[in-house]
N, C-alpha and C positions, 0 to 999 in steps of 0.2 A: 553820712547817716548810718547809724546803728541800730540793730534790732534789741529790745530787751528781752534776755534770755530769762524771764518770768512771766510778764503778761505781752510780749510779741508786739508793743508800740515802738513808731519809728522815732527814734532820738538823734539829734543834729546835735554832733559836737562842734564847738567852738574852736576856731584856728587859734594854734597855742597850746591844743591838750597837749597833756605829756603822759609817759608810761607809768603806770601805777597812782596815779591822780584818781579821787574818790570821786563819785557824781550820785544825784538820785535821780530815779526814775519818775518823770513829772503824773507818770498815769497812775502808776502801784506802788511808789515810794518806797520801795526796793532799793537798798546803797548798793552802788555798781561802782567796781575799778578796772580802769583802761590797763586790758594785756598788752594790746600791741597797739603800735599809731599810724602805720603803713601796711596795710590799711586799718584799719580802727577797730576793736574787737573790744568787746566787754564780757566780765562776765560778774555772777552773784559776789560782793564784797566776801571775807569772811568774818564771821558776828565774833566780836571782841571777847573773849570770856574775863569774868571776878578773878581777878586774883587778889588773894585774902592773905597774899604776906607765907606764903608757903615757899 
């Protein structure tokens, strides 16, 4: 069990996560990616920016 570091509900990861695997938060639908897996840490994904060919 992990806490979400945005609205504080408990999330049960699945045996099998792996490090850097994306997940959403089932309560505030926040994308969250696993830091570490011993023991389980997450934290805020980070938001993809436009790239416009620069």
């Amino acid at each position: 069990m992990v806490e979400c570091p945005v609205c504080g509900v408990a999330l049960e990861l699945k045996e099998g996560t792996e490090k850097g695997e994306l997940l959403q938060c089932s309560d505030c639908g926040i994308e969250l990616e696993v830091t570490a897996v011993d023991p389980f840490t997450i934290k805020e994904a980070p938001q993809e920016e436009e790239d416009w060919g620069e």
